[in-house]
N, C-alpha and C positions, 0 to 999 in steps of 0.2 A: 869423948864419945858424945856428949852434949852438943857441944858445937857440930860434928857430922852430919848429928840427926836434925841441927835445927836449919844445916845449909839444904837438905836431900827436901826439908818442904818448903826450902824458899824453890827450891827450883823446879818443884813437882805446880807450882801455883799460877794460874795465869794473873796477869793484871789485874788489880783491882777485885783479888779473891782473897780470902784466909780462912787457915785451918783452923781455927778459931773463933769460937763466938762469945765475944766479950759480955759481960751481964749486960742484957737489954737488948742486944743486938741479934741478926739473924746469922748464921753461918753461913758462906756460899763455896761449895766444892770446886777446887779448880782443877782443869786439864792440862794433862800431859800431851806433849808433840809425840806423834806417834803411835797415841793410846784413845784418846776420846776428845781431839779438838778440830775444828769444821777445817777442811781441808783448804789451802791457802796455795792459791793458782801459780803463785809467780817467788816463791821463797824456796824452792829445790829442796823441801822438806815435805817427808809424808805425813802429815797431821792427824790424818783422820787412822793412821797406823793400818789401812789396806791392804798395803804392800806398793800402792802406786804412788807417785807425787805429782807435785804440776798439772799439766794436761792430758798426763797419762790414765789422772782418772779422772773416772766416770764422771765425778760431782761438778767437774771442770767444764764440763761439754758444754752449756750457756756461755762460757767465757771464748774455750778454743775452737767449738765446733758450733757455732751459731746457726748455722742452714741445716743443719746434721746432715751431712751429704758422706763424713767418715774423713774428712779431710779438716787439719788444723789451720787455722788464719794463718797467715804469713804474717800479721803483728802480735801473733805467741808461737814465733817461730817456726807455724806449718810451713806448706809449699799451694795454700787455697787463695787467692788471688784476688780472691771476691767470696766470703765469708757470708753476703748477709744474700747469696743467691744458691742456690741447692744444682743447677744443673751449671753453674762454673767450679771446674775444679780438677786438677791435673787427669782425674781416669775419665772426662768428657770428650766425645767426638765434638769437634769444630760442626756447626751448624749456623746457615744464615738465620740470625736473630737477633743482629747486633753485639752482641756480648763474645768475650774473648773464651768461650766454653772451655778449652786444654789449658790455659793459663800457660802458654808457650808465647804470650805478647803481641800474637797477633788476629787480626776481627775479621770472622766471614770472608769473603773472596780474597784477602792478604791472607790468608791461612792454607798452605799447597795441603793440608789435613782438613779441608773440610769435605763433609760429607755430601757428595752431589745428588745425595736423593733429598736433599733438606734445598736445594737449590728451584726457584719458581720460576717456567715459562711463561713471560709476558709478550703480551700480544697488541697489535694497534689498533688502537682506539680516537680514529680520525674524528669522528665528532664527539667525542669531549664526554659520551652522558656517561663512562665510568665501565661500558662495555664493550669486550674486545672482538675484533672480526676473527673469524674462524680462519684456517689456513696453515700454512705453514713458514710463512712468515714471522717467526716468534724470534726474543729475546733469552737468555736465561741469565737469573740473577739471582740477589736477593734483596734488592730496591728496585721498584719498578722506575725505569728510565721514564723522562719526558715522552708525552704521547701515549702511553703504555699502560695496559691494566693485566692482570694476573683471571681474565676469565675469557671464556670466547665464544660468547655468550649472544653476543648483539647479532640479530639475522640483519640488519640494515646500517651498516656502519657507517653510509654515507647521512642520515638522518638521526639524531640527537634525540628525535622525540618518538623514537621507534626503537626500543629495550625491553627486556625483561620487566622492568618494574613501572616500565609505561601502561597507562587505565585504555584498555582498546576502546576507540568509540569510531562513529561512523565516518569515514573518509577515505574508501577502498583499500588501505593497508591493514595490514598482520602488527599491531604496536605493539605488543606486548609478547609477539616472536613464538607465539606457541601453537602455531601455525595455522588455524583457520583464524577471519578477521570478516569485521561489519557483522552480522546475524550470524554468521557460522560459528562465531563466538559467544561461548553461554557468560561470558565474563563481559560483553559490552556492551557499554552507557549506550541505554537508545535513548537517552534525552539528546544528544548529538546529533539522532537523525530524524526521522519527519513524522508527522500523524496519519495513519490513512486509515480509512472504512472501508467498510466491508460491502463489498456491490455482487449481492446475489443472484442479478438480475443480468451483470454483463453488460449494465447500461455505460459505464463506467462513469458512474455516480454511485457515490457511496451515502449509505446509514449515520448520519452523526451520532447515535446513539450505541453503534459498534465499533469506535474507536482502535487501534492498536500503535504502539509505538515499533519504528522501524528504519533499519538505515534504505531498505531498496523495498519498492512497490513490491507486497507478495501477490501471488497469484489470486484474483477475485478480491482486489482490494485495490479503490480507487484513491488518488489526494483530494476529492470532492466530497464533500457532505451535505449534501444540497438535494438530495434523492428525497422525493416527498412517500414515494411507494417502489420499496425495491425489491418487491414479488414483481414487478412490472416492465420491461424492458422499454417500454415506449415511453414510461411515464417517468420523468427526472427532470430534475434542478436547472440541469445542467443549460442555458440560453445558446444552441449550438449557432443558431441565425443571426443573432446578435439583435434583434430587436426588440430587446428589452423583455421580451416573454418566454418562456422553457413553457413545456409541458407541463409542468406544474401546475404552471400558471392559466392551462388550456388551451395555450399556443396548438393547433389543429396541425400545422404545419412546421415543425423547429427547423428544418432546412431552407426551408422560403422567407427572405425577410420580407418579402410583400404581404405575407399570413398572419396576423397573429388578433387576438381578442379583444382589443379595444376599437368602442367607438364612437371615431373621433369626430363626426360630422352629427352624432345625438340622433340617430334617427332609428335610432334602436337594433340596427343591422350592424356588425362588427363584418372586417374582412373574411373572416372564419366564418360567418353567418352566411355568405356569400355576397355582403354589399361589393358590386361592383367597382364602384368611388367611394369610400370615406369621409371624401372631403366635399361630396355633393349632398345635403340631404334630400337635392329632387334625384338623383339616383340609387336605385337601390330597387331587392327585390318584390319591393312589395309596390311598386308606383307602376302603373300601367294608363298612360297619357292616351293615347288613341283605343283606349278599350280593346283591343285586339287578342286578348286573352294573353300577350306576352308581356311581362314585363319590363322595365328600362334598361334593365341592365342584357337582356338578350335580346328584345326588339331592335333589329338592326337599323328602324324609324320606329320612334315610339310616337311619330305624329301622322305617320299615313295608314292606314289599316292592312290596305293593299299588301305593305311588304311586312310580312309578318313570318311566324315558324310554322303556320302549317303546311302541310304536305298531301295538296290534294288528289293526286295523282299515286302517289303512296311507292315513289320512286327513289325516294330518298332525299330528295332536294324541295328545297322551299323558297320562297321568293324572295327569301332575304339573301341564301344560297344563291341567288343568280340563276334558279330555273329559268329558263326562256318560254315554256311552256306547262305549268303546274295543271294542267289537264291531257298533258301526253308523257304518260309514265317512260316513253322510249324513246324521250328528245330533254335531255338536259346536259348541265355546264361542267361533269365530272370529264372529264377524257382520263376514261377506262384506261386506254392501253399504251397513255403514254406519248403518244406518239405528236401533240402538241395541237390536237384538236378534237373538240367533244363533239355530239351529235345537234347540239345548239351552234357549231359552227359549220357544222352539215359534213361531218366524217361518216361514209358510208359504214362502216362496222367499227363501233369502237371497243371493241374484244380483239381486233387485228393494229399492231403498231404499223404494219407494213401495206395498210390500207386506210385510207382516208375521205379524201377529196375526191371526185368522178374523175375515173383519166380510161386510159386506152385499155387494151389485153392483146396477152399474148398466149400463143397456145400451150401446153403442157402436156408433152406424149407417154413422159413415165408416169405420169396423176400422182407425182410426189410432192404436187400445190407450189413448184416453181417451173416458169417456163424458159423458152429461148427460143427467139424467132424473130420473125417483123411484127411487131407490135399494130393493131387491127384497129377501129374505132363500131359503134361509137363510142364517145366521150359520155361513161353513165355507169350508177353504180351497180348495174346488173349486167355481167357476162354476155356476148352478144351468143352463145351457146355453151356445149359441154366441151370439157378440156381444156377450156381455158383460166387463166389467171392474171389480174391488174398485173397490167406493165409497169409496178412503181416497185414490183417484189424485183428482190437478189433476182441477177441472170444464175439460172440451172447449169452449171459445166458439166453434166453429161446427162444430157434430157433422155438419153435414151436406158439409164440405170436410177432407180428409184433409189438406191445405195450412196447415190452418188448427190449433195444439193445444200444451198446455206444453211439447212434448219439442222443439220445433222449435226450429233457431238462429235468432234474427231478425236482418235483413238490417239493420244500422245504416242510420239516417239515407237511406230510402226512405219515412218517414210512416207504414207500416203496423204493426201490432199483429201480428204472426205466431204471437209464441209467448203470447200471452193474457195476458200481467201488466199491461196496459193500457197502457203507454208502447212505442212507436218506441226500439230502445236506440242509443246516441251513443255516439263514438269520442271518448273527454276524450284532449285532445291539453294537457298539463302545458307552457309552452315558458318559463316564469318570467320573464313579462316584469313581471308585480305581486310580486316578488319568489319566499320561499320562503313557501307560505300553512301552515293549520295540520293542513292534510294530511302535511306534511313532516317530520320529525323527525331530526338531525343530533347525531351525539355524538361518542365516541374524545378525542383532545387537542387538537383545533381544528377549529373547526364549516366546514361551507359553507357558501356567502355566493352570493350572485347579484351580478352585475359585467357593466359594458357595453361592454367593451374586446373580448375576443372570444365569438363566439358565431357559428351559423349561417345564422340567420334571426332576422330579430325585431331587437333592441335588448338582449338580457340573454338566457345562460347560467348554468348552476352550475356555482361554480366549489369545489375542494377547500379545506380549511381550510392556511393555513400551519404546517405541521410540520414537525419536525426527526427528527433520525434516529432509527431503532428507537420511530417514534410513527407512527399511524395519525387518518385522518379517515373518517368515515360520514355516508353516508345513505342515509332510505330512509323507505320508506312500506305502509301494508296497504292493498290494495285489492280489494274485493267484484267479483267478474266473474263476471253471471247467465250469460254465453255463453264460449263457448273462444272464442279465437285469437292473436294475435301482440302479444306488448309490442314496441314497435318505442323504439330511440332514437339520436342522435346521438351521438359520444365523441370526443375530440380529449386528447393530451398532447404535454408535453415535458418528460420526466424522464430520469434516470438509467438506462441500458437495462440490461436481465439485471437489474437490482439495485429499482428503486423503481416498483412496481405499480398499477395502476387495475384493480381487481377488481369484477365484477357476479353476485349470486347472488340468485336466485328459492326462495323457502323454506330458505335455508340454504344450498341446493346449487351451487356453484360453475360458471356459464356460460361465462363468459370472462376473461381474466387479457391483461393487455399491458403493458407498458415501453418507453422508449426515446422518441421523436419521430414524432407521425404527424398528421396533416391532418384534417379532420372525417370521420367515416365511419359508417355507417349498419350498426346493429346488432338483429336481430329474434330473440325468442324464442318457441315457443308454450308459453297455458297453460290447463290446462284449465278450465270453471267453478269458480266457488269464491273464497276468501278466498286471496288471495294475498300471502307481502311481500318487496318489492321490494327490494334494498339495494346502495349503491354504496360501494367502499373505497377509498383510497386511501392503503400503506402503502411505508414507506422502510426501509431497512436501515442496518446500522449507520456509514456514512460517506458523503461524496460528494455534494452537491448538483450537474446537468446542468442546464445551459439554465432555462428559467425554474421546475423545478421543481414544476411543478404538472398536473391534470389537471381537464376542463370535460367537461359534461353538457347536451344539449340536445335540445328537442322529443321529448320523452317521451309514444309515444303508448298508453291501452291501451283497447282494446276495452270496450263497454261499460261501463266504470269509471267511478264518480259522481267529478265532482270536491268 
């Protein structure tokens, strides 16, 4: 019985335990397998006396279940393939991520179990910045092929520096794709684009004191800062003449480079002062050499007295004028009426073109001041009785109707001859549908062109030459008109307003001026007989292109005018 009891606590004892504590020594309790010993993973004994052993229990799960995902390592004889990953492990769906998810051996697209919603459309991405063009042009995978990104995102896939995560600055595009670009964009650099001021004047000279940064000229805002006073339209910076002085500087004149305030001859008169010469100081207004009361710069002889500016007749002319007679108010060197001879060359009326020099007369039975007959004498500027008129007038072709004689308007396109030049006159109605013929002449830096896009009537308008800023387009034409009346025509633009112009001017003189956007609209001028020329402008200033930029011309009609 001794021996029993002393084998039951050798074998109740773990290692380096005993039931025993010898004098001096400490006692240490040892455990039983099954009862109270730390459970031991890999000895098919239940230690810790649970009821589980191995990796069946719980205390094991560091050793067999490392990812704790509920599946044993396959090196403590699970079926988990990869232990130290939570989402590998036989009850995984196959998904692209690299990793063998089902632990069936096989990776992403080699796996006929993989899940195609885990599967990525990628898209091309021709310049390279990492963003894909939209379309339907895609890949699907789960590595993005050569060329290929996973967004489709890029609005500009032919340019690299035009993405999503491009800094938008000034250069006409959208870089950063989120669809307004330049100003329209509250996210772009305006250190990229230009400085302009503020021109409240319209001079378009700006305030350097009102600065703004900007990619495109805003409206009332000049690239000049050279504006001395910009309450003032006249008064600016800006040297439009080129001779060396602006308004600023009291240039009288910015359009004249002959004008401007310096002077250079020292004689205290500048050209704005009115010195005649500059470069004389014996010229100028204040020198009066022959005492005549005019000075050198309008005495037409500042050395004879005789030819001076007064006007003693009080006829208008003065004997610097070439009066012939400055004591007969009703004999001087103007010819009034045109007709290539004044009363100093002895034209008996010169308020009549069609009378001049002394000649014959002829009679005149309807007293509508032209006649037809044998022509009478004498040779003299008074009528040799009544009913007559100088034989140097139009023959009368029907003397015996006062209706009927050259001075008459004739009534276009009625068939009759009214005013005797033997044709019915015609309204040439120009509306360019055979284009621009060789009546027309077009010049400045880009011609007009006829175009059948818009127009009023017809099939084809004229349209302005394509120009750029601070450049001009013209046309224009001379046309002979035996009668008065109304140039009539159509105008239509859309340009830049306040700033880029469509101008119409009749001998030079300026009719009408417009800007901005306007619809067709019907424009009449009159004019009298005679040679006329016609001409149309259209001029830009120095920045800013509006809407399409151009202006159109149509149905141009003028009275009696040959085509």
């Amino acid at each position: 019985m001794k021996r029993l009891f002393f084998a039951f606590l050798v074998a109740g004892c773990a290692a380096g335990t005993t039931g025993e504590k010898d004098r001096g020594e400490t006692q240490v309790e040892e455990c039983t397998d099954g009862v109270d010993c730390p459970e031991d993973c890999a000895d098919d004994v239940d230690n810790d006396g649970d009821g589980d052993d191995n990796c069946a229990d719980d205390d094991c799960n560091a050793v067999c279940d490392a990812d704790s995902d509920g599946y044993i390592d396959e090196a403590q004889g699970g079926d988990d393939c990869n232990d130290a990953e939570s989402t590998v492990n036989p009850g995984q769906v196959e998904v692209c991520d690299g990793l063998d998810n089902d632990c069936n051996g096989l990776v992403d697209r080699d796996d006929p179990d993989l899940d195609p919603d885990s599967v990525t459309l990628f898209y091309l991405d021709n310049d390279g910045d990492g963003y894909g063009r939209p379309g339907n042009n895609t890949v699907a995978g789960c590595e993005p092929p050569t060329g290929r990104v996973g967004n489709d995102e890029d609005c500009d896939d032919n340019d690299g520096e035009v993405n999503p995560a491009a800094q938008e600055i000034c250069n006409g595009k959208d870089d950063n794709c989120d669809g307004p670009k330049d100003d329209d964009d509250p996210n772009v650099d305006l250190t990229t684009g230009e400085v302009f001021f503020a021109d409240t004047d319209q001079d378009m000279d700006g305030d350097a004191l009102s600065p703004i940064d900007a990619c495109v000229r805003p409206q009332g805002y000049s690239p000049l800062d050279t504006d001395c006073d910009d309450s003032d339209p006249l008064v600016e910076g800006h040297d439009r003449d080129g001779d060396g002085f602006s308004t600023c500087d009291d240039d009288c004149d910015d359009f004249d480079p002959l004008l401007d305030p310096a002077d250079v001859d020292g004689d205290g008169e500048s050209l704005c002062d009115g010195d005649c010469d500059d470069n004389d100081a014996y010229l100028g207004p204040q020198v009066d050499l022959d005492a005549d009361g005019a000075d050198s710069c309008i005495d037409c002889d500042d050395n004879d007295p005789l030819l001076n500016l007064d006007d003693i007749d009080l006829d208008g002319w003065t004997t610097c004028d070439l009066d012939c007679d400055d004591d007969d108010p009703l004999v001087e060197p103007a010819d009034l009426d045109g007709d290539g001879v004044s009363t100093c060359d002895g034209d008996c009326d010169d308020d009549d073109p069609l009378w001049d020099i002394p000649g014959l007369w002829v009679p005149d039975s309807d007293s509508d001041g032209y006649g037809d007959g044998l022509a009478i004498g004498p040779v003299d500027c008074a009528p040799p009785g009544a009913g007559y008129v100088p034989a140097a007038y139009p023959a009368d072709c029907d003397d015996s109707d006062a209706a009927f004689n050259p001075g008459v308007i004739d009534l276009c396109g009625d068939g009759i001859d009214h005013d005797c030049d033997g044709d019915d006159c015609v309204i040439w109605v120009e509306d360019f549908e055979n284009g621009l013929g060789p009546r027309w002449t077009t010049w400045g830096d880009a011609a007009w062109f006829t175009q059948g896009n818009v127009f009023t009537e017809g099939a084809n308008a004229a349209e302005c030459g394509n120009i750029g800023n601070l450049q001009d387009s013209y046309l224009g034409t001379q046309v002979d008109f035996p009668i008065g009346g109304n140039v009539s025509f159509y105008h239509s633009g859309d340009t830049e307003n306040f700033f880029d112009f469509l101008e119409f001017r009749i001998d030079g003189i300026l009719m009408f001026t417009r800007a901005g956007t306007w619809n067709w609209t019907y424009a009449d001028y009159a004019v009298v007989p005679g040679l006329h020329t016609l001409e149309w402008r259209y001029r830009k200033d120095v920045s800013i292109s509006n809407g399409a930029d151009t202006v159109w011309i149509d149905d141009v009609q003028m009275p009696g005018g040959s085509p």
